[in-house]
ChimeraX commands (.cxc) that place a marker at each C-alpha (Angstrom):
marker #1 position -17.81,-12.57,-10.59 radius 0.5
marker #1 position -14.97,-13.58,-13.15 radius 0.5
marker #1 position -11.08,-13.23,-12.09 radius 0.5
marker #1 position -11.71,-10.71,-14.68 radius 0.5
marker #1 position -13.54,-8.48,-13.28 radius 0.5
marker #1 position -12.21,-8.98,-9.77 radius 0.5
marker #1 position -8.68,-8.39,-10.81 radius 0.5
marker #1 position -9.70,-4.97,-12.71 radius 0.5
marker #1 position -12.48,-3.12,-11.06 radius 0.5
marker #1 position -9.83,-0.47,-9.68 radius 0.5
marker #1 position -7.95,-0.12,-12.60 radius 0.5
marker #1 position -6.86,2.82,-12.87 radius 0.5
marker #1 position -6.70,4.09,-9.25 radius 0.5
marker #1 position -4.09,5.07,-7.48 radius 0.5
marker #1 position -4.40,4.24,-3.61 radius 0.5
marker #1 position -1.56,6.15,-0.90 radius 0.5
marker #1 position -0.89,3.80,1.81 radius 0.5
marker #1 position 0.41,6.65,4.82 radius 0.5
marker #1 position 2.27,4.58,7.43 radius 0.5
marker #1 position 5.48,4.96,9.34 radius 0.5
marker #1 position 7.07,2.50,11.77 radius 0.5
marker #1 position 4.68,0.98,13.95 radius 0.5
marker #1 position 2.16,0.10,11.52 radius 0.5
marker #1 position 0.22,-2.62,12.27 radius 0.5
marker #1 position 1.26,-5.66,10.21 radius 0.5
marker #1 position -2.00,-6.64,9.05 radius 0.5
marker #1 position -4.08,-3.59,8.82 radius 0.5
marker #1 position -1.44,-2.84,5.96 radius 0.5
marker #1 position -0.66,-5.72,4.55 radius 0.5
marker #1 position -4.65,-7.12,4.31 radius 0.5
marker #1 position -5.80,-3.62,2.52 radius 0.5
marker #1 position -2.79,-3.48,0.29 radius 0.5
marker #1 position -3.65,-6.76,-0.90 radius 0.5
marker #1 position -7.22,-6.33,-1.28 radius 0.5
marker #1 position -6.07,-3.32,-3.53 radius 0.5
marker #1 position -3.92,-5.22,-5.50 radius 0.5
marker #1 position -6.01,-7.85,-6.44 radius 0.5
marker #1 position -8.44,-5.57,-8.19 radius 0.5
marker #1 position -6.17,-3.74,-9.91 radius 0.5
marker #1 position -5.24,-0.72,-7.87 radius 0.5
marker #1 position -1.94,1.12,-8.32 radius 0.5
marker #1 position -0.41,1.06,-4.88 radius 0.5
marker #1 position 2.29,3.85,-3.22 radius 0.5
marker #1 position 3.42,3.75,0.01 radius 0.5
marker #1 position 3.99,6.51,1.64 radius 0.5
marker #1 position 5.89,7.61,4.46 radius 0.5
marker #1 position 7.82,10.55,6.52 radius 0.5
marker #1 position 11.25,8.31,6.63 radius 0.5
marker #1 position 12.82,6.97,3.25 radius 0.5
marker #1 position 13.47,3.26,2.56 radius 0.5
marker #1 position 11.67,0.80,4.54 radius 0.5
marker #1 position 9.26,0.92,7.30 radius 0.5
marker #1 position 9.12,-1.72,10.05 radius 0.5
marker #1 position 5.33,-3.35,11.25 radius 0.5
marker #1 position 3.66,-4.55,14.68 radius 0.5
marker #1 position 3.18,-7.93,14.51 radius 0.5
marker #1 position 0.44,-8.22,17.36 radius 0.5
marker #1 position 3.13,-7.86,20.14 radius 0.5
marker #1 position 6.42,-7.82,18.50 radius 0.5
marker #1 position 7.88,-6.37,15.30 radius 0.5
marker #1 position 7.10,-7.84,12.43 radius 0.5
marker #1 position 7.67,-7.24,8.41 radius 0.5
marker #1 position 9.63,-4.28,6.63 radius 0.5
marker #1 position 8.06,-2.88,3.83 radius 0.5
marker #1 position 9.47,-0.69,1.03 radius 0.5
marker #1 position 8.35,2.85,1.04 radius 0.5
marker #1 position 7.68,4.73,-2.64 radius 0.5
marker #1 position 7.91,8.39,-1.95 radius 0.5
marker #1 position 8.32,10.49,0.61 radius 0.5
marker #1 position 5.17,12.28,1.93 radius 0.5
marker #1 position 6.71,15.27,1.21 radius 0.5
marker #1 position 7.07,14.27,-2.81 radius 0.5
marker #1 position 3.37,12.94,-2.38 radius 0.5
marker #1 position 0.55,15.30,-3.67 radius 0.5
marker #1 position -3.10,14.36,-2.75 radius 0.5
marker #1 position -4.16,15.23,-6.25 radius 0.5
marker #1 position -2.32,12.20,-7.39 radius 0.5
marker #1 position -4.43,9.63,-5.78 radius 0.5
marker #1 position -7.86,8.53,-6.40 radius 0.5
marker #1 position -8.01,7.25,-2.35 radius 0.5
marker #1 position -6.33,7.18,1.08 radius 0.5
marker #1 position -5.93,4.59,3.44 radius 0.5
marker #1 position -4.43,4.91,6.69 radius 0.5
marker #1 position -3.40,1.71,9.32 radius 0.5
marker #1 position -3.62,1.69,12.45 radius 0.5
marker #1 position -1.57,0.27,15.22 radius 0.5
marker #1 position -0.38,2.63,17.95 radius 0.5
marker #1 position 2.92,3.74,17.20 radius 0.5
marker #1 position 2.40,4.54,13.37 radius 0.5
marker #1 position -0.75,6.95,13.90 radius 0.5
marker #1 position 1.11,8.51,16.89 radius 0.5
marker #1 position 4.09,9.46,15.14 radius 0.5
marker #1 position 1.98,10.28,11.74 radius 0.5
marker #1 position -0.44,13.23,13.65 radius 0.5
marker #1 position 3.26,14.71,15.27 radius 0.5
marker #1 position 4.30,15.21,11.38 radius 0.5
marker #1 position 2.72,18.37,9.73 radius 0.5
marker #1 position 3.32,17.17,6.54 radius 0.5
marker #1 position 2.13,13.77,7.31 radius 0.5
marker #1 position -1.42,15.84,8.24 radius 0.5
marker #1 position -0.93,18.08,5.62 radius 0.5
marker #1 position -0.89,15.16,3.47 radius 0.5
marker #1 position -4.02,13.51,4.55 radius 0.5
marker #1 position -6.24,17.16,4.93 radius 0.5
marker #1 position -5.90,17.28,0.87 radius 0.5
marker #1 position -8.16,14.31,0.53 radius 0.5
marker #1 position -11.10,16.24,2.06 radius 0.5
marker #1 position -11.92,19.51,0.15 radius 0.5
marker #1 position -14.65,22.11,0.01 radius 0.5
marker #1 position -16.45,20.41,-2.72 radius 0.5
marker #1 position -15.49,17.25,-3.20 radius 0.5
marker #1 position -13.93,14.75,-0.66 radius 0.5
marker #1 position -11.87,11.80,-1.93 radius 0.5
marker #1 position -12.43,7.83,-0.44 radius 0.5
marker #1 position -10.63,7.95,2.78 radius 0.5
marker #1 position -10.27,4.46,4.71 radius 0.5
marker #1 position -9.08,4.45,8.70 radius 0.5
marker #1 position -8.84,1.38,11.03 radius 0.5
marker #1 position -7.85,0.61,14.47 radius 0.5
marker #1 position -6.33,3.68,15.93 radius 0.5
marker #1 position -5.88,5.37,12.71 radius 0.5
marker #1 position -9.28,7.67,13.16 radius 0.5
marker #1 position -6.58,9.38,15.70 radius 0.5
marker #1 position -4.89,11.02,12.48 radius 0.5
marker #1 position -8.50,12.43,11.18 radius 0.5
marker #1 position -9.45,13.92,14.75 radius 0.5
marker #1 position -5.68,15.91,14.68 radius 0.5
marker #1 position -6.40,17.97,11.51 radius 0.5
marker #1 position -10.61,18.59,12.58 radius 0.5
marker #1 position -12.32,16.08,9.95 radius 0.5
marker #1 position -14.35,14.51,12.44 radius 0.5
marker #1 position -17.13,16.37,13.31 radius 0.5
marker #1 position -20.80,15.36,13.14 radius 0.5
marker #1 position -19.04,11.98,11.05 radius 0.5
marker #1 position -20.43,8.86,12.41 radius 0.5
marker #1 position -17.34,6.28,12.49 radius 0.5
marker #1 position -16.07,3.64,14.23 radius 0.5
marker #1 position -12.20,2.88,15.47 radius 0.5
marker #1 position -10.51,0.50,18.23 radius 0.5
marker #1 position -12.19,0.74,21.39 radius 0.5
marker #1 position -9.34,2.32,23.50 radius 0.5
marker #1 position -9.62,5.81,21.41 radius 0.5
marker #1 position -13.30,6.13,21.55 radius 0.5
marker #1 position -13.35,9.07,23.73 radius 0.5
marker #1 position -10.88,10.92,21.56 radius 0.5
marker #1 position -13.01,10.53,18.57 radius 0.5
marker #1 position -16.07,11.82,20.40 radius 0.5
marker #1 position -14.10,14.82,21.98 radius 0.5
marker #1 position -13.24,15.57,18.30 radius 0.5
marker #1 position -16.79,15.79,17.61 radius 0.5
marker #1 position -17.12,12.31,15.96 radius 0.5
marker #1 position -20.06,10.06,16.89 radius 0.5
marker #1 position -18.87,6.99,17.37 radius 0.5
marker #1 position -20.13,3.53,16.67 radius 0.5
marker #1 position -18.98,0.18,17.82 radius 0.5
marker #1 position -19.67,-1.79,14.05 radius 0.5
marker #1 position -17.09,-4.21,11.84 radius 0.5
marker #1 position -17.14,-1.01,8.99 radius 0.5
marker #1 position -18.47,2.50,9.10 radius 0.5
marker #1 position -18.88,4.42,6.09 radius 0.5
marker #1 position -19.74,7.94,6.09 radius 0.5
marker #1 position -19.54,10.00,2.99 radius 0.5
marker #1 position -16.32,8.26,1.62 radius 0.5
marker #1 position -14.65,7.57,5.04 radius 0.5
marker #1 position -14.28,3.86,6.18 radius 0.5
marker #1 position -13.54,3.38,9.53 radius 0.5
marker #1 position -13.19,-0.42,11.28 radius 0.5
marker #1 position -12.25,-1.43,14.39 radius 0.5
marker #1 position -9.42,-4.13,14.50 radius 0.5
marker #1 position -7.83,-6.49,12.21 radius 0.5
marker #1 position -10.93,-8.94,13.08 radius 0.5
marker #1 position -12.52,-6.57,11.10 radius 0.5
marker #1 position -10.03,-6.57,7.74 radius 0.5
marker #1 position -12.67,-8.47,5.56 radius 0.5
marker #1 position -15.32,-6.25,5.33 radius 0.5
marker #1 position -13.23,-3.14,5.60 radius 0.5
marker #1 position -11.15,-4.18,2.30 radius 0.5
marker #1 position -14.60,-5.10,0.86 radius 0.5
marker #1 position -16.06,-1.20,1.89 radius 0.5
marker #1 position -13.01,0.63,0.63 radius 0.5
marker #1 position -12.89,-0.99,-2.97 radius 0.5
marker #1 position -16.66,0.34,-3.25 radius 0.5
marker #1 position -15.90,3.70,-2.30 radius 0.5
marker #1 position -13.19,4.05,-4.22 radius 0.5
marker #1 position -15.69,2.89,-7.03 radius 0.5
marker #1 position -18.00,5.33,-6.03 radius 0.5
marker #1 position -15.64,7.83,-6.49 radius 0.5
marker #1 position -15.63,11.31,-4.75 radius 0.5
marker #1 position -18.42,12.24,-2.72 radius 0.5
marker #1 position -19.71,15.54,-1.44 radius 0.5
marker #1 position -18.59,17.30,1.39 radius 0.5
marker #1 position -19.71,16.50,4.80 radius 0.5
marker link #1:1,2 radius 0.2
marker link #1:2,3 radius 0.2
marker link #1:3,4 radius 0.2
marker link #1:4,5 radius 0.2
marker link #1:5,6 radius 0.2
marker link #1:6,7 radius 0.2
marker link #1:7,8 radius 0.2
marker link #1:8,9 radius 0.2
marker link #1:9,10 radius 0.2
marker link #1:10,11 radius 0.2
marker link #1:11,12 radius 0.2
marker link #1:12,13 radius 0.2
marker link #1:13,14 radius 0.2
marker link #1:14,15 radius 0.2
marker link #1:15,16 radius 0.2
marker link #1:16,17 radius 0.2
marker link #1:17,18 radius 0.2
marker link #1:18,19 radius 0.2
marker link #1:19,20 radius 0.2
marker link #1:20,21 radius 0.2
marker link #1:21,22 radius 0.2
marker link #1:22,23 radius 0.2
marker link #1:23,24 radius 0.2
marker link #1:24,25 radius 0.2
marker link #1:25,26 radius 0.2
marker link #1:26,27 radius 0.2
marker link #1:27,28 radius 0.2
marker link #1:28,29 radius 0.2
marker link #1:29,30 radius 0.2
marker link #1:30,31 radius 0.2
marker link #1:31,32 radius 0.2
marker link #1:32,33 radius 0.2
marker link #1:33,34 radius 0.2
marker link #1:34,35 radius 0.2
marker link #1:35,36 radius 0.2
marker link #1:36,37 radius 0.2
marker link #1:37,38 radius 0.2
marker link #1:38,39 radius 0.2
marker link #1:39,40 radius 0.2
marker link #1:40,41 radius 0.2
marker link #1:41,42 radius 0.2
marker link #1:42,43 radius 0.2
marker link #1:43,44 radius 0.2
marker link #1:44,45 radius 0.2
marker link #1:45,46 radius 0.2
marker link #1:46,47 radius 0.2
marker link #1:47,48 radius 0.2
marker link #1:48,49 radius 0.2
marker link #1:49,50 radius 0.2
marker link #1:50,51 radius 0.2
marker link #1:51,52 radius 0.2
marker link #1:52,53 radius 0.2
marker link #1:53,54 radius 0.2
marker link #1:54,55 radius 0.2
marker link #1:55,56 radius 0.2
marker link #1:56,57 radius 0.2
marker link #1:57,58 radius 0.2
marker link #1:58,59 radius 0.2
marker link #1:59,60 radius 0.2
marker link #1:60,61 radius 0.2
marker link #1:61,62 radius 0.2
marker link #1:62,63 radius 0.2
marker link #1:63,64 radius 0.2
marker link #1:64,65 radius 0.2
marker link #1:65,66 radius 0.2
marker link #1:66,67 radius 0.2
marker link #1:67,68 radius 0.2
marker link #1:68,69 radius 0.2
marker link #1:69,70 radius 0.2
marker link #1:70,71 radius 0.2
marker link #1:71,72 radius 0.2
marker link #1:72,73 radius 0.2
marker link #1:73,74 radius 0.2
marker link #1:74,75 radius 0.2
marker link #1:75,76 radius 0.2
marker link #1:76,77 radius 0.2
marker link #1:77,78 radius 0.2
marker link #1:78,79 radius 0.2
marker link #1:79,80 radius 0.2
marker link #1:80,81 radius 0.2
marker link #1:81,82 radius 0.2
marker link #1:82,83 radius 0.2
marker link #1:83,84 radius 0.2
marker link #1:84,85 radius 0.2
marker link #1:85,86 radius 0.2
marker link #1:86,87 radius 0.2
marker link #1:87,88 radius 0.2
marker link #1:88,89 radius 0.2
marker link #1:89,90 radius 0.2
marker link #1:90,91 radius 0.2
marker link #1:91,92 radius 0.2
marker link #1:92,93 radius 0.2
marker link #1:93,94 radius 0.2
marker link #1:94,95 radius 0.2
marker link #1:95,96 radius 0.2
marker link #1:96,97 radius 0.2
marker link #1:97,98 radius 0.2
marker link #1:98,99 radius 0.2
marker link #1:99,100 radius 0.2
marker link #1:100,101 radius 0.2
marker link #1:101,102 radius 0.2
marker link #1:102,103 radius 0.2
marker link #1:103,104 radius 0.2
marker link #1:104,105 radius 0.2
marker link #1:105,106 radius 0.2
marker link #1:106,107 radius 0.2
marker link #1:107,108 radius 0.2
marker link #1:108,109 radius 0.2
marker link #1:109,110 radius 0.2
marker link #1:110,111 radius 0.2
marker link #1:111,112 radius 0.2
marker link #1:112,113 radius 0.2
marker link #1:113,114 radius 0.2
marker link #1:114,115 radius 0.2
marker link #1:115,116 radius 0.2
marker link #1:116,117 radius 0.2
marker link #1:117,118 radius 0.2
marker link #1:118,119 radius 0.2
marker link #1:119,120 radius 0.2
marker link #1:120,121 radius 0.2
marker link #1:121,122 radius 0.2
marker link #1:122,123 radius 0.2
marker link #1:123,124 radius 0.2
marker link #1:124,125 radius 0.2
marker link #1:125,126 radius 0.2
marker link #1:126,127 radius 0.2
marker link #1:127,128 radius 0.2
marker link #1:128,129 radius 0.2
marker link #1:129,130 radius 0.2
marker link #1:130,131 radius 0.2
marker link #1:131,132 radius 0.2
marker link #1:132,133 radius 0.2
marker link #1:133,134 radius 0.2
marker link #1:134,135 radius 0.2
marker link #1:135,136 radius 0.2
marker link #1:136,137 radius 0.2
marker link #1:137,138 radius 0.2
marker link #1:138,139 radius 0.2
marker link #1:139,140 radius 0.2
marker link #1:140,141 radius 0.2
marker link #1:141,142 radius 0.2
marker link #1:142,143 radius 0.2
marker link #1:143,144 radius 0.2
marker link #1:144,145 radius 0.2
marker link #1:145,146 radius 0.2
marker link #1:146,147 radius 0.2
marker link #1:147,148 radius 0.2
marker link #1:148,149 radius 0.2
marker link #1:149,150 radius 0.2
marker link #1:150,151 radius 0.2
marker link #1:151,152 radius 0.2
marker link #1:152,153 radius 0.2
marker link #1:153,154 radius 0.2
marker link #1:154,155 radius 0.2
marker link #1:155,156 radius 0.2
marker link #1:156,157 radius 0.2
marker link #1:157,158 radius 0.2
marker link #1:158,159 radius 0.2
marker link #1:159,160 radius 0.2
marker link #1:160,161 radius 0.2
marker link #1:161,162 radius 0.2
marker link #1:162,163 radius 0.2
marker link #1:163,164 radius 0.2
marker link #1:164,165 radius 0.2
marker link #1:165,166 radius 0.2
marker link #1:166,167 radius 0.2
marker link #1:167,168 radius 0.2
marker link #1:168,169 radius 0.2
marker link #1:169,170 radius 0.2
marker link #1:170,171 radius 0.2
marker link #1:171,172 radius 0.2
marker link #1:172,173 radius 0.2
marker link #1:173,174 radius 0.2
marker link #1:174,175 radius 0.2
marker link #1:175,176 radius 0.2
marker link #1:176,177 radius 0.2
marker link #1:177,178 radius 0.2
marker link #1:178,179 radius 0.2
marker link #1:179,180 radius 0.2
marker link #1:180,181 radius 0.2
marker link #1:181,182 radius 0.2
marker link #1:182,183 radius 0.2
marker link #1:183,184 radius 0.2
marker link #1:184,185 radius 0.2
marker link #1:185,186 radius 0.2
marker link #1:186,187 radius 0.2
marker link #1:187,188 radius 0.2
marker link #1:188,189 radius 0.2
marker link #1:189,190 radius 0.2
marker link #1:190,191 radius 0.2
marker link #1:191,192 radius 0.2
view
């Protein structure tokens, strides 16, 4: 494949990024990335203004800027979601109604958009009830959540179930990048 094409198969799309403090460093920074180089439109979005701080593995790591408030951020917008993981971020995300308020408008009656989760991101999906009878995968430690939420749960690199990407860990960034560009390609897909 040409730069070319590489560096404009998602033109076009616009991707939210929902994190908050706590993110993990890589499991934003990798996808964002990935995005970018094909030609995505990128917002980050958050429930605090100005800059949100990552989890570098065990300490804190990189600020990054946030572009709109998830209450100024309408699902319609976007063409995708993707949602880090770490275990602070996803925490304080599925406390904040709009935060989950946010994410529910990317699954609809008819029509749900690309959703991507990884690590303990999944969490944020099982607090608003978009789980059930989806077969996904998500760090170990919150495998019994998942399946209490009606999820059934897979230890894989990348799950993809009707538009929603799930991985693992950040050993696992390659191939979910590569699985979120082709859903978001694929476009909306029918409801679950």
């Amino acid at each position: 494949m040409s730069t070319l094409q590489t560096s404009t198969r998602l033109q076009g799309k616009k991707i939210a990024i929902l994190a908050t403090d706590g993110f993990e460093q890589s499991e934003l920074l990798s996808p964002r990335s990935a995005l970018l180089d094909a030609g995505a439109n990128i917002e980050i979005v958050s429930i605090k203004e100005g800059q949100i701080t990552g989890w570098d593995e065990d300490k804190w790591g990189d600020k990054v800027t946030v572009d709109k408030l998830v209450t100024d951020a309408d699902p319609a917008d976007y063409d995708a979601l993707m949602l880090p993981g770490g275990l602070f971020n996803p925490d304080s995300l599925r406390q904040d109604k709009d935060a989950k308020a946010f994410i529910d408008g990317f699954f609809g009656a008819e029509k749900n958009k690309p959703v991507a989760a990884i690590c303990h991101a999944p969490w944020l999906l099982a607090e608003i009830n978009k789980l059930r009878d989806r077969t996904i995968t998500s760090f170990p430690s919150i495998k019994s959540d998942l399946i209490n939420a009606g999820a059934n749960w897979v230890d894989q690199e990348v799950c993809v179930d009707k538009g929603l990407v799930t991985s693992r860990s950040p050993a696992d960034l390659e191939a979910f990048n590569a699985k979120f560009i082709e859903e978001i390609l694929e476009g909306k897909h029918q409801a679950h």
